[in-house]
Every structure is written in C-alpha cells, then in structure tokens.
Legacy VTK file of the C-alpha trace (Angstrom):
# vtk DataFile Version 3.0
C-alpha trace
ASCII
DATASET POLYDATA
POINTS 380 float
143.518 76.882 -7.226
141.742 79.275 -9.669
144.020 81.776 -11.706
142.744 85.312 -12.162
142.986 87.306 -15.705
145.343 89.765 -13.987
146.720 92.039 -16.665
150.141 90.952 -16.499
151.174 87.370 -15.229
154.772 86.870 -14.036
156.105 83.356 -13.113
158.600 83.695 -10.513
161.682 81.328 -9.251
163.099 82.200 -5.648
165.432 79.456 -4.017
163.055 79.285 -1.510
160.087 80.730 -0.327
157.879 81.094 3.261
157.697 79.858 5.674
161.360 80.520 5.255
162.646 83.822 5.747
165.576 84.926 4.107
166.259 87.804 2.766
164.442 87.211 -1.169
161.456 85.354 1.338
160.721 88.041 3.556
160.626 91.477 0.166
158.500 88.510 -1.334
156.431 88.379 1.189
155.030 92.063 1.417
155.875 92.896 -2.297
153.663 90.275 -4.022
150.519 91.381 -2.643
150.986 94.875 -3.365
152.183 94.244 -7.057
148.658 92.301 -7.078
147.062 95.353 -6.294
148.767 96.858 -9.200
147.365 94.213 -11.923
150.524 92.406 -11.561
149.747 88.478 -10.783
152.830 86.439 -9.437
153.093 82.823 -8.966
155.945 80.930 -7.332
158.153 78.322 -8.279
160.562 77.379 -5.605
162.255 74.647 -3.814
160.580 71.313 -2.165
160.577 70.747 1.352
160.067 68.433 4.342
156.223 68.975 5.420
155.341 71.590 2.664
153.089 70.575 0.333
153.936 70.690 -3.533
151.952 73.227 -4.051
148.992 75.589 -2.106
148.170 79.360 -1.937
149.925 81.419 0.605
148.151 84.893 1.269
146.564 84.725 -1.885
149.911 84.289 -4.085
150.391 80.357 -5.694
153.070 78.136 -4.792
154.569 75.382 -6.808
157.385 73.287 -4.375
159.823 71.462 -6.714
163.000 69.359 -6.330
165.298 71.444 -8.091
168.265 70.819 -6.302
168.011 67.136 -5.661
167.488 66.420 -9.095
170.097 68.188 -10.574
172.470 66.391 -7.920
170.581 63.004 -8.548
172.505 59.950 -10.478
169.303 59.142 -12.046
169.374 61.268 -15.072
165.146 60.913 -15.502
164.812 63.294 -12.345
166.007 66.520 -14.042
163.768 65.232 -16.867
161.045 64.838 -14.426
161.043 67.921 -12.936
161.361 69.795 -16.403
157.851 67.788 -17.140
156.543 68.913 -14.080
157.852 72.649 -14.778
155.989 72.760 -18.194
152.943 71.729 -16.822
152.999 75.090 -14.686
153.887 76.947 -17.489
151.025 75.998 -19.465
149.219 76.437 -16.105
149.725 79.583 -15.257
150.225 80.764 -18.910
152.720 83.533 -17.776
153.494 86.647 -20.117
157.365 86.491 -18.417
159.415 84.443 -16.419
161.144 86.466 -13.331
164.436 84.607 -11.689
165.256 86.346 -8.577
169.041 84.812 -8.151
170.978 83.365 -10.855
172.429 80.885 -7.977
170.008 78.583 -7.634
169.058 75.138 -9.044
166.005 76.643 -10.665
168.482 78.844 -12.895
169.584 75.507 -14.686
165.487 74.822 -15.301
165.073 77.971 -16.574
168.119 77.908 -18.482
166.869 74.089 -20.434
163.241 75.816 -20.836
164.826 78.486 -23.325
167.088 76.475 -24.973
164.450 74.227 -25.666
162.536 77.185 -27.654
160.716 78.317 -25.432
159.926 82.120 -26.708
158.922 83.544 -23.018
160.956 86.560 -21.722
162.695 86.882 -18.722
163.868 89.343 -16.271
166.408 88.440 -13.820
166.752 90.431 -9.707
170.339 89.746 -8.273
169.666 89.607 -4.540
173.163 88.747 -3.753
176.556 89.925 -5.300
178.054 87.659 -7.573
181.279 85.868 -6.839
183.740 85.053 -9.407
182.681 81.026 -8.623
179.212 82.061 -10.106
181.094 82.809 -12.981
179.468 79.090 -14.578
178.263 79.076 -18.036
174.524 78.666 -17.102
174.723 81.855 -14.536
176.748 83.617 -17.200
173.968 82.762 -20.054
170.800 83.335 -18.158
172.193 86.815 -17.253
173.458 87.799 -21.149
170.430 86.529 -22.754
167.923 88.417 -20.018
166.157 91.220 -20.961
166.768 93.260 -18.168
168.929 92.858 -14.726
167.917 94.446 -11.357
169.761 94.428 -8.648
168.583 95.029 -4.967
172.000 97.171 -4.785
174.652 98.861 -6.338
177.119 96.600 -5.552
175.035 93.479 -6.847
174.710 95.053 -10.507
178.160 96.303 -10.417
179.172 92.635 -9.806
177.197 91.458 -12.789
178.851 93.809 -15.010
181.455 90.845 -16.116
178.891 88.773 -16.933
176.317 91.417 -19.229
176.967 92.345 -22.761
177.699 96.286 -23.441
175.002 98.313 -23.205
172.208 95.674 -21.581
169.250 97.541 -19.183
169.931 97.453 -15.573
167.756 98.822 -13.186
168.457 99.349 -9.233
165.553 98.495 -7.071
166.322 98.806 -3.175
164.343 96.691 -1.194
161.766 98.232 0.463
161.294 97.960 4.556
157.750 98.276 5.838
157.420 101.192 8.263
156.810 99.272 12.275
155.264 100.899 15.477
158.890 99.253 17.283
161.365 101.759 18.193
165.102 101.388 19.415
164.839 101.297 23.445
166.568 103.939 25.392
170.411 103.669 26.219
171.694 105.729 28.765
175.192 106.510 29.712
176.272 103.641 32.015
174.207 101.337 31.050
175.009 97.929 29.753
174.679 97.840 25.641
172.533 95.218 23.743
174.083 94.048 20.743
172.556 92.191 17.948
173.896 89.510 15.161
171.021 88.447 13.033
171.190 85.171 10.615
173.214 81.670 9.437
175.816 80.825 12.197
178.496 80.458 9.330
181.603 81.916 9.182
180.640 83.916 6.061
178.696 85.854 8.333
181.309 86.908 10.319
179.810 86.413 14.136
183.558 85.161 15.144
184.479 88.602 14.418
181.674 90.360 16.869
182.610 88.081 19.513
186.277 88.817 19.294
185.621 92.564 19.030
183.444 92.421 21.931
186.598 90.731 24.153
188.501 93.581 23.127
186.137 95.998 23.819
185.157 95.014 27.005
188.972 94.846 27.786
189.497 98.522 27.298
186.224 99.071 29.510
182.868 98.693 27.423
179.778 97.322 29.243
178.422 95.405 26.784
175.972 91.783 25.833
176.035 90.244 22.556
172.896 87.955 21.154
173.025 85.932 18.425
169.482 84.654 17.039
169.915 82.043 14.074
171.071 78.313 13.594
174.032 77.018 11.368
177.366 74.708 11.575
179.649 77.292 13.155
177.680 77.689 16.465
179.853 74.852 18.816
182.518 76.967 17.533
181.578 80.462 18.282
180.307 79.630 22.026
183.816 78.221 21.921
185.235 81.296 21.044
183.490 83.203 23.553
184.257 80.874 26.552
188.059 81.131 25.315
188.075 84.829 25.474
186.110 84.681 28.514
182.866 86.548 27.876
180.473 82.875 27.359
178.554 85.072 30.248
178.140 88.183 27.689
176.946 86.256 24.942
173.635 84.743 24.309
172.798 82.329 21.695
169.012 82.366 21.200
168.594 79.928 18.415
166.053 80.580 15.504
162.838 82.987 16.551
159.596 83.501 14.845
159.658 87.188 12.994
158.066 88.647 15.599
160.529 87.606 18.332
163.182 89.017 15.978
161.440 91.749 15.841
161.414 92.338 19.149
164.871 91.292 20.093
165.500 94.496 17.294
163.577 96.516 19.194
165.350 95.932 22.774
168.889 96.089 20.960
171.496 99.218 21.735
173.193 98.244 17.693
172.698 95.844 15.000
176.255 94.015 14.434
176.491 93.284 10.627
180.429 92.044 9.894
180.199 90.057 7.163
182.585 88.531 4.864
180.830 88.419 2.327
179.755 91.194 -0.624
175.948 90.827 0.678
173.849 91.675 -1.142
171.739 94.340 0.579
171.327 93.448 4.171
167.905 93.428 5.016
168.496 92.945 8.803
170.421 96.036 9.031
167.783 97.759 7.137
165.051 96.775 9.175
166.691 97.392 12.177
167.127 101.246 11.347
163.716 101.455 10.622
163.157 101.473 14.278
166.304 103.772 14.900
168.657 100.949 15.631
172.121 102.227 14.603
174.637 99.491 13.038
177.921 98.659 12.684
178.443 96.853 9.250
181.372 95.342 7.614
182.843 97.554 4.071
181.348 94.714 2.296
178.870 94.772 -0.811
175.044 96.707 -0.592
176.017 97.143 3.533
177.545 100.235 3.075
175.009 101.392 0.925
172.185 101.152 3.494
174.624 102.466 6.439
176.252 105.991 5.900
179.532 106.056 7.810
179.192 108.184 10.181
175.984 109.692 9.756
173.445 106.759 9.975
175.879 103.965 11.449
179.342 103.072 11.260
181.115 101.167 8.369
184.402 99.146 9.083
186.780 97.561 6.844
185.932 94.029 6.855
188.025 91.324 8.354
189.081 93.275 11.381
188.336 92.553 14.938
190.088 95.197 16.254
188.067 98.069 14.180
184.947 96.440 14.760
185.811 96.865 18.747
187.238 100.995 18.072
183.721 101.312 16.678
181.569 99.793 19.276
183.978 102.590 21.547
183.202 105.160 19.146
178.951 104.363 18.912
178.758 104.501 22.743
180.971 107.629 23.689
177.838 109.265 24.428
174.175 108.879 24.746
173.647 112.039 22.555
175.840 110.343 19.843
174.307 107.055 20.264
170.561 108.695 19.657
171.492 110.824 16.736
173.256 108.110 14.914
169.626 105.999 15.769
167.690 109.058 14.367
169.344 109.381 10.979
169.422 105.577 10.644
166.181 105.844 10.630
165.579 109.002 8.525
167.386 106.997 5.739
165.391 103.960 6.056
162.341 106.276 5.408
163.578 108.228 2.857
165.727 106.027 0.536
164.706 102.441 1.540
160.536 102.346 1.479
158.053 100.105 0.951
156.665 101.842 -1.751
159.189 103.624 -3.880
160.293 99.640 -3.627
156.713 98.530 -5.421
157.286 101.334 -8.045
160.858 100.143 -8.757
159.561 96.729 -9.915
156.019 98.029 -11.351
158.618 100.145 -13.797
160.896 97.121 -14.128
157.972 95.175 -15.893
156.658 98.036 -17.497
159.744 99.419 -19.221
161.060 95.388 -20.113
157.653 93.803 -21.312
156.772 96.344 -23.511
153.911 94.407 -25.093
151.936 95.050 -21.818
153.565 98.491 -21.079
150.072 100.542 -21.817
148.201 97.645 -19.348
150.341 98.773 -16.632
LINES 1 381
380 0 1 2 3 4 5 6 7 8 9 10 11 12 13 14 15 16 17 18 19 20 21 22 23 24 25 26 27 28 29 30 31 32 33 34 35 36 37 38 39 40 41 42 43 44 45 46 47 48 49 50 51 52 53 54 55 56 57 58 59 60 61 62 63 64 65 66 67 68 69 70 71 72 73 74 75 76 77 78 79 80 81 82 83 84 85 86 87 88 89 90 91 92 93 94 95 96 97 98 99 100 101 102 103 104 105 106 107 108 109 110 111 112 113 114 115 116 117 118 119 120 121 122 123 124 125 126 127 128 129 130 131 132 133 134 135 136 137 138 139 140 141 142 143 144 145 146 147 148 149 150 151 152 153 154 155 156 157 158 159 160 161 162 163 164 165 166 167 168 169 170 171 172 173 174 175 176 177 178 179 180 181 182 183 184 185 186 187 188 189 190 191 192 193 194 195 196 197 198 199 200 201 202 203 204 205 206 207 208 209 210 211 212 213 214 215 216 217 218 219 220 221 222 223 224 225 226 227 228 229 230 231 232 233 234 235 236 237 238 239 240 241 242 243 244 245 246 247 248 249 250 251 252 253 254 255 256 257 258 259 260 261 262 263 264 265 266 267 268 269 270 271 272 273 274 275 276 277 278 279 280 281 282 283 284 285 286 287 288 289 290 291 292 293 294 295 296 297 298 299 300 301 302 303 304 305 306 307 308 309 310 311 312 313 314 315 316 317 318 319 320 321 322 323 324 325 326 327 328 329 330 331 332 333 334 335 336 337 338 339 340 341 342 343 344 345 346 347 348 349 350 351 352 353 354 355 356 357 358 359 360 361 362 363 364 365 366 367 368 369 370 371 372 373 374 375 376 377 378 379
C-alpha cells in the first residue's frame, strides 16, 4: 500500500470498521473520503475478523485489522505485548501527526492508552459516539479522556456525559453526524390504510424492540391498523417473536434478519415511522436520522442524542423511555390524520437538511483538527 504526503495524517481507532455497519462504520464511511479531499489522510486501526484480511485498502482509505479484544482477554500475557509490537510498526508506518480514538469503549483505548504511557509524544483527539455510562467510569476510559487534547461528541448528550470524566475548562467540540442527502422518499400513507413500522439494529433488549411490540398490542387493541418489521440479528430475537405470539400479533410482525444497506434503505423508504425506543442514552441515532432524511417521521425514546435529532412534536414524537403504553398513545397520536402524518414527515426532513448535513458534518471535524493540532493549523 503506498502512503501519500497528505498535509495532515491522522491515525484512527474505531471498534470496528466495514464491512460492518454500525453507527461509527457507516459516518466513517462517507466522511473519510471527503476529509481526503480536504488534505486530511486517515488510516484505520480496528478490530480483526473472521475472513478479513489484516490489513488492505477500502475505497482508497488503509486498514490495519488487529486483535485487540482477544488479547487483552487472553491468559497469555505475550499477546497484548504482541499486538502493541504490531501497533508500533503502523505507527512508524504511517508516521501520523495525531492519533484520533473514536470511542473510549473499546479494546483499542487500552493500546492507545500503553502507547502514551510508554512516551510516546503523539497527540490525540478523542469523538464519543456513544454516551458514557457510569460503568465506563474505568481508569483507562477516565485517563485517555483527561489527558486528550480535545473531546467531540456526535451529540449533546454524549459530551455532557463526559463532563465527569474531563478536567475544568478542557475543549469540547459538538460535531453532529452528517446524513448524505438520498433520491428515497417516505411512501404515501393514506387514511385507512395499514401503517409500516420500522425497528432498525441489535435484537437486544437495550434496544428496546420488546417495548414496540408491546405498544403495538396495545395499539392495535384500541383500533390501530398497523405492521411492525424488525431488520437486524442479536440474542433477544426467540424472545421477542415470543412476545409477539403471546400478545397475539406474531401475524403483524416481521422479522427480516440482517439486510445489505441498500435493502435497509429501502425497507426506510416503504416505512409509515421509524420506531426508535431505546433504553439506552444513544448516542446519536443514526437510523432515525437517516430515516428523516427521506421524510420518515419517528417515534424515539427520551433517551440520550434521540431527542436531539427528533423535535417533539414538530419533526417526530419523543416519549419517556421505558413505557409501552406511551409509545402506543403516540403511534395513536402520529396517525390521527394523513395531514398530520405528512407534515410531521416534512419537517423531519427539513431538520435533517438543515441541522444534520453531510457537509456542515466534514467542516465540524476539518475545524476539530485545525483548532487542536495547531502545528498544522495554517496547512489546513
């Protein structure tokens, strides 16, 4: 693989990286190549595999597939050593101005973490992607993120969650992730008509797909006409078609497994709402974003960034999290009417555009390395 002589080079750590497609994966995906444009070289380090190699080039952007996790869990204390060989070797490598850990909970945190204790003298940025729980609150996570140079978070609720963990005073930046625009748009509902609803992700209970399923009994009870699909994988799923053949609605919900992104997209695109009632403080929620971006209105749990991406009310309807019975008094509320339906579609999608782009996303991190390295400030 040749390296460039880009005028800033940024070694980055993501838990994992495509083909996977979480949330970190997919802003990855589209804002690497753009910050490339900019003069801004990224290379990855990230998490081995089964049938990935150890390292390639993905869309022009350079891999490096490590066993982070296995060797910290390992008995053999010479595979943490091993891998910290194997992460110096990239370092000198790639000879990276910075080092750039998007998520302090990850294996690669306790890498990076060793690397600067050891002297290294490279600086390092950390993104929070997710909101910080207080079991993050472990001396590595709360070191990497005191010593840091600057913290971004991909919401307001994942920097306020850092707070307890930052010195007084340390630079924090908010950088929203940014949604590329899509020729898909919401298809019609009309009064009457059966409503497509849509849980996106891990089939965990975190995630809070129980919850949907139960407030879809209830609504359907007090006379909604509605069909629930779930795409996505996980532990829980045995229990949740469970759930629904209990409450007696295993005919109104569909369990479609894990898609390729452009079946997902698509599914989006034929949904009536997005169904987003987690339990935990996500982070962001990318799903829900992407979803408005074709004018699909949501219902999202009072939980972490959601309610920062849906506007109760105006853009999509926030519910206290936890509770079934809300989550059904809002699917009630969404389809009262086909006007109300399409308006709350329209502005979801109006905020998308206006607060959540693709490009104001690209600026927020071409500032973030500009303001924090300042010794390549005037190259950028």
């Amino acid at each position: 693989m040749t390296i460039a002589s880009p005028r800033l080079r940024i070694l980055a750590f993501s838990p994992l990286y495509l083909p996977f497609l979480g949330g970190i994966e997919i802003l990855l995906r589209t804002l690497l190549p753009a910050l490339r444009q900019r003069g801004i070289e990224i290379a990855v380090v990230t998490e081995c595999a089964e049938g990935l190699a150890s390292r390639e080039e993905m869309d022009g952007t350079r891999v490096y597939r490590l066993p982070l996790s296995g060797a910290v869990r390992s008995r053999n204390a010479l595979e943490p050593l091993r891998v910290m060989q194997q992460l110096r070797a990239i370092v000198a490598e790639e000879r990276p101005d910075a080092l750039h850990l998007h998520s302090v909970a990850q294996a690669a945190a306790y890498y990076v973490e060793r690397l600067l204790s050891q002297g290294s003298a490279l600086p390092y940025l950390v993104s929070l992607h997710g909101a910080l729980e207080t079991e993050d609150q472990l001396q590595v996570v709360r070191g990497l993120l005191g010593r840091a140079r600057a913290v971004s978070g991909v919401s307001q609720a994942c920097l306020d969650s850092a707070a307890p963990f930052l010195p007084t005073g340390s630079a924090r930046q908010l950088i929203y992730n940014g949604i590329p625009d899509t020729d898909l748009r919401c298809a019609p509902w009309r009064q009457g008509e059966t409503a497509r609803l849509l849980c996106v992700g891990r089939l965990q209970l975190e995630k809070g797909y129980d919850l949907a399923i139960t407030a879809l009994a209830i609504a359907v009870a007090r006379g909604f006409d509605g069909r629930l699909a779930i795409i996505g994988r996980g532990e829980q799923e045995l229990n949740f078609r469970a759930l629904a053949a209990r409450l007696g609605i295993a005919d109104r919900v569909d369990f479609l497994g894990e898609l390729a992104p452009s079946l997902v997209a698509r599914e989006m695109a034929r949904a009536h709402a997005l169904i987003a009632p987690s339990r935990l403080r996500e982070g962001f929620g990318l799903v829900v974003a992407e979803a408005g971006r074709m004018g699909v209105p949501a219902i999202v749990a009072d939980t972490g960034g959601l309610s920062e991406v849906v506007i109760d009310g105006r853009s999509g309807l926030v519910v206290p999290r936890e509770d079934a019975d809300a989550l059904a008094d809002a699917l009630l509320r969404l389809f009262r009417s086909e006007g109300h339906w399409r308006d709350l579609g329209t502005k979801a999608r109006e905020r998308i555009v206006t607060v959540f782009g693709h490009d104001a996303c690209v600026e927020g991190y071409v500032r973030f390395y500009a303001d924090h390295l300042g010794e390549k400030r005037r190259a950028l």
